[in-house]
C-alpha positions in Angstrom: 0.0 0.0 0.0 1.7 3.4 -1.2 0.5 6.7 -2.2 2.2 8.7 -4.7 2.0 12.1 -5.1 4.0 14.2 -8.5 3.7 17.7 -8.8 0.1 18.2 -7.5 -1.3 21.6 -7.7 -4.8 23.3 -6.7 -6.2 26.6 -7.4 -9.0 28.3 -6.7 -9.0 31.0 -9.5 -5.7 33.3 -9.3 -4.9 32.3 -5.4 -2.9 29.0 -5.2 -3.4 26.8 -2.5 -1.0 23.7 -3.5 1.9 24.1 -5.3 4.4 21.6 -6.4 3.2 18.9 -3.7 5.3 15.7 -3.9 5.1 13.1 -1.6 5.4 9.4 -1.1 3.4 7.5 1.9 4.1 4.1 2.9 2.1 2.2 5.8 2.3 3.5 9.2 1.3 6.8 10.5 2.4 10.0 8.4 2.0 13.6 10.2 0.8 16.2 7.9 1.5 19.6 10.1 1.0 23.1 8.8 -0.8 26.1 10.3 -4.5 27.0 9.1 -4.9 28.3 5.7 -1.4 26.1 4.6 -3.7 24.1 2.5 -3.7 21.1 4.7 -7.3 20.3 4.2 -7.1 21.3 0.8 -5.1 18.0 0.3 -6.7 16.0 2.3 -9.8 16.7 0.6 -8.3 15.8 -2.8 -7.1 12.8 -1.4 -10.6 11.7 -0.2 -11.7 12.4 -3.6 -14.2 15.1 -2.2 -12.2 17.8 -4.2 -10.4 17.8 -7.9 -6.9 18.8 -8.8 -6.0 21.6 -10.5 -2.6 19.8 -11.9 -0.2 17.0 -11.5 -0.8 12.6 -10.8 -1.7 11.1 -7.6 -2.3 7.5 -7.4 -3.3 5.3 -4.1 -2.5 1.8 -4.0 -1.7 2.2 -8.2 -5.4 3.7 -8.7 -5.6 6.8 -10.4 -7.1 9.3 -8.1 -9.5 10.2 -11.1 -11.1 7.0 -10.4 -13.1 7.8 -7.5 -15.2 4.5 -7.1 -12.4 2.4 -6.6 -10.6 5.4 -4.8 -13.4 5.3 -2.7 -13.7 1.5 -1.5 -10.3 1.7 0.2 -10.3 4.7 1.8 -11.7 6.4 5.2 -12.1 9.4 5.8 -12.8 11.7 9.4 -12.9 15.6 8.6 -12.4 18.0 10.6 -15.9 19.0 11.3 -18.8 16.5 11.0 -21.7 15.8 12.7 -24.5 12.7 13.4 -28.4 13.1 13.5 -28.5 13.4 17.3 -31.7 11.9 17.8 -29.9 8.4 16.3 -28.1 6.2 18.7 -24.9 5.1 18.7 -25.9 1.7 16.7 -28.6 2.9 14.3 -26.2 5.9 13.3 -23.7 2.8 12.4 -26.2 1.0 11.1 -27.7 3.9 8.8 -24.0 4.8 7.6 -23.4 0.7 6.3 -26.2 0.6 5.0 -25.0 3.8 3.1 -21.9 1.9 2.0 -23.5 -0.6 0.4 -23.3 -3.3 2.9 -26.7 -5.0 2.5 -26.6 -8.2 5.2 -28.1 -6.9 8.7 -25.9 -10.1 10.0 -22.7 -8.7 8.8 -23.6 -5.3 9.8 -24.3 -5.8 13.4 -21.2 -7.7 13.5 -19.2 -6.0 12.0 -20.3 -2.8 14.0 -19.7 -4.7 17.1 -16.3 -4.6 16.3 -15.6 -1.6 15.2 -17.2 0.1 18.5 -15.6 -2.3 20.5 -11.9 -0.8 18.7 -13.0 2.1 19.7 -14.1 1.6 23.4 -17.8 2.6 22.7 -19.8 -1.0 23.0 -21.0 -0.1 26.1 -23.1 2.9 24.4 -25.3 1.0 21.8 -28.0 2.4 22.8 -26.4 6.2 24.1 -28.2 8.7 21.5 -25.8 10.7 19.9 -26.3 14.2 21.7 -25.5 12.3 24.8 -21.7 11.8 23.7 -18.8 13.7 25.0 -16.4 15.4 21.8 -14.1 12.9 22.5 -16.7 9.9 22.2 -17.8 11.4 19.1 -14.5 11.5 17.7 -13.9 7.6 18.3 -17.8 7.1 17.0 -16.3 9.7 13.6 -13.1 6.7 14.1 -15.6 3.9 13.6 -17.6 5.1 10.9 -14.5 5.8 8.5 -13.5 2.2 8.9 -17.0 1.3 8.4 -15.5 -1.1 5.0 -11.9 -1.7 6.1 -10.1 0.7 4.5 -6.7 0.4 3.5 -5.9 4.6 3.9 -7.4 6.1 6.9 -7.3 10.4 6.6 -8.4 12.2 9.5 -8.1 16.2 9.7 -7.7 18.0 12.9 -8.8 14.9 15.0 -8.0 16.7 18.6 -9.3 19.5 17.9 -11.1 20.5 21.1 -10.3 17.5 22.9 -9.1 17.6 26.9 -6.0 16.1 27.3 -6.8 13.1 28.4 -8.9 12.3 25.3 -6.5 13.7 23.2 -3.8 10.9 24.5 -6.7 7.9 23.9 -6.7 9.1 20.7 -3.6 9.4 19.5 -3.2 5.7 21.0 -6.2 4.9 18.8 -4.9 5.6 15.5 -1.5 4.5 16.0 -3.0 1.2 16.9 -4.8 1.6 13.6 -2.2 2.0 11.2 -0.5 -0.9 12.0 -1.6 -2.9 8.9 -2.7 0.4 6.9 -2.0 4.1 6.4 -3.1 6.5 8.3 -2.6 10.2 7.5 -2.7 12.4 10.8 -3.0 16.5 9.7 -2.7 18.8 12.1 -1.4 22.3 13.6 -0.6 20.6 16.8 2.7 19.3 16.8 2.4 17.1 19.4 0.0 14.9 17.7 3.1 14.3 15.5 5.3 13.9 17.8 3.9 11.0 19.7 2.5 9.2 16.4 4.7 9.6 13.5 7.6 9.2 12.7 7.5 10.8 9.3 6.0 14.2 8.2 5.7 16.8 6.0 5.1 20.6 6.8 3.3 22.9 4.7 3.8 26.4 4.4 1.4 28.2 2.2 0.8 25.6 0.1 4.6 24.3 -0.8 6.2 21.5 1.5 8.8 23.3 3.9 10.2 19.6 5.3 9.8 16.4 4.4 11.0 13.4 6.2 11.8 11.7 9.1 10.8 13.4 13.0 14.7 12.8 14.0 16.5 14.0 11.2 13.8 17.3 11.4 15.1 17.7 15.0 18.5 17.7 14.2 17.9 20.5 11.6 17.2 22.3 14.8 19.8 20.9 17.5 21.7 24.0 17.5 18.7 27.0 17.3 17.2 26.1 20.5 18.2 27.8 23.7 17.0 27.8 27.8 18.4 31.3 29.7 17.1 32.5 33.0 17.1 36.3 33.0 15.4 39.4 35.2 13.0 40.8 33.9 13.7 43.9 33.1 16.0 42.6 30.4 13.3 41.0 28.9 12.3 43.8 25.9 16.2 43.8 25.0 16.2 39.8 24.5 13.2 40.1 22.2 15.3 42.3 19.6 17.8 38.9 19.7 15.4 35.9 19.2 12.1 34.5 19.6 10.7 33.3 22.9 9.5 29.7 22.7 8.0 29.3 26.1 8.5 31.4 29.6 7.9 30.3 33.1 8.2 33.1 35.8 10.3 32.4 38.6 9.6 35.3 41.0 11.5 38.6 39.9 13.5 36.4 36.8 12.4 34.3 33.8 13.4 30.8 32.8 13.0 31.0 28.8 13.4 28.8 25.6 14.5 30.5 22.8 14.9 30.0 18.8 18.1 31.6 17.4 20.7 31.2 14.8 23.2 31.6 17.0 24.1 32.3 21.2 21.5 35.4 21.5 22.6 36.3 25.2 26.2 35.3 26.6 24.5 33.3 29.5 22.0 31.1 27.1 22.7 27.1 26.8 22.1 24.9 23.8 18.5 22.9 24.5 17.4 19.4 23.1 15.0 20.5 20.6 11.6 19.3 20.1 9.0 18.9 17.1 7.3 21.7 18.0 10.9 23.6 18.5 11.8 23.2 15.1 8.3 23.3 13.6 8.7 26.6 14.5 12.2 27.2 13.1 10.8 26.3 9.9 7.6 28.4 10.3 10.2 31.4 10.9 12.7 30.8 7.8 15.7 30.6 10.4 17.9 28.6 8.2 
């Protein structure tokens, strides 16, 4: 199982929102990270076959993304927004949505949604109607429904979106678990998502790829940008003309900082072990 993707473009009129994409995806789970309006969705949405391309070849599993029928049998698909009729319970919302995929035996269904809700540690809520769910529950019902018929490419778009913490840890669990035996494509503006699933990305930035490649060789890009420095606080303003402040924590009258430079920005700063989101944001910044 492989995507390929050659020189994909998409416009919308005169504003381009993809340009020059190319990318190869093997099994396992692949991080797409980018902020909003870097055309993340925009690609996903292509790849989903929910959108056309305004240029280049993209094939999935050696189908032609033209042919959206057989594109369509493999692939699952969570956006980032979606919604359920509420008044439906957990089971006739699964029901409904097989039934929608073609799947005609009520034997297979029920079994087969059985197991999907059991994946996703919602058996016990058969019978919960949907407006009874917590956003994290929904997410795992949004999990089961894209796997509905077994797809070999699972795409889901901003899945923690909202999430507390603690749900936003199940889930990442969740899909790695997934894309054991297929691929699953995690996008995202929150690089931690990445950082405990992946272990290849890509990062867009407006529309072109800025990185490409493996999570360690993207942290040593940064290994020598990233800096910690304790300083009062009145020398705070000066600091900010030197480099950009990563994180802060006060510490009575001084400051314990991380910082993103090209070089030492204040005799007393340390190198720091970088991470994703570290040089995520090196990269957003253009700091070679």
């Amino acid at each position: 199982m492989e995507i390929n993707i050659s020189n994909l473009q998409k416009k919308y009129g005169s504003n381009t929102a993809l340009q020059d994409i190319n990318l190869t995806i093997g099994k396992g789970m692949f991080g797409l990270l980018g902020p909003n309006g870097a055309g993340k969705t925009t690609l996903m949405r292509i790849l989903a076959t929910l959108l056309d391309k305004s240029a280049g070849d993209i094939t999935i599993n050696g189908i032609d993304i033209a042919n959206r029928k057989a594109i369509r049998n493999i692939i699952g698909y969570l956006p980032q927004e979606f919604s359920f009729y509420p008044k439906m319970t957990v089971y006739e919302v699964m029901d409904y949505l097989s039934i929608l995929a073609g799947i005609r035996s009520a034997g297979y269904r029920r079994q087969n949604i059985i197991s999907l809700l059991e994946q996703v540690n919602l058996q016990k809520f058969l019978r919960t109607k949907v407006r009874s769910l917590s956003g994290g529950m929904k997410q795992r019902l949004g999990i089961a429904q894209a796997l509905i018929n077994k797809p070999q490419l699972l795409i889901v778009d901003e899945p923690t979106a909202g999430l507390d913490p603690e749900e936003r840890v199940r889930f990442r669990n969740l899909l790695v678990d997934f894309a054991k035996d297929r691929i699953v494509i995690l996008s995202t503006h929150i690089a931690g998502d990445i950082e405990f699933t992946c272990s290849r990305l890509a990062i867009l930035k407006q529309g072109l790829i800025a990185y490409e490649g493996k999570i360690s060789d993207l942290l040593k890009q940064a290994a020598n940008s990233i800096w910690t420095l304790v300083i009062d606080r009145n020398d705070l303003a000066a600091l900010r003309e030197k480099a950009t402040i990563l994180t802060s924590v006060s510490e009575g009258s001084k400051i314990s900082l991380k910082l993103l430079a090209d070089q030492q920005p204040f005799p007393r700063a340390t190198p720091a072990q970088p991470t994703i989101e570290d040089a995520y944001m090196k990269i957003m910044k253009g700091i070679p």
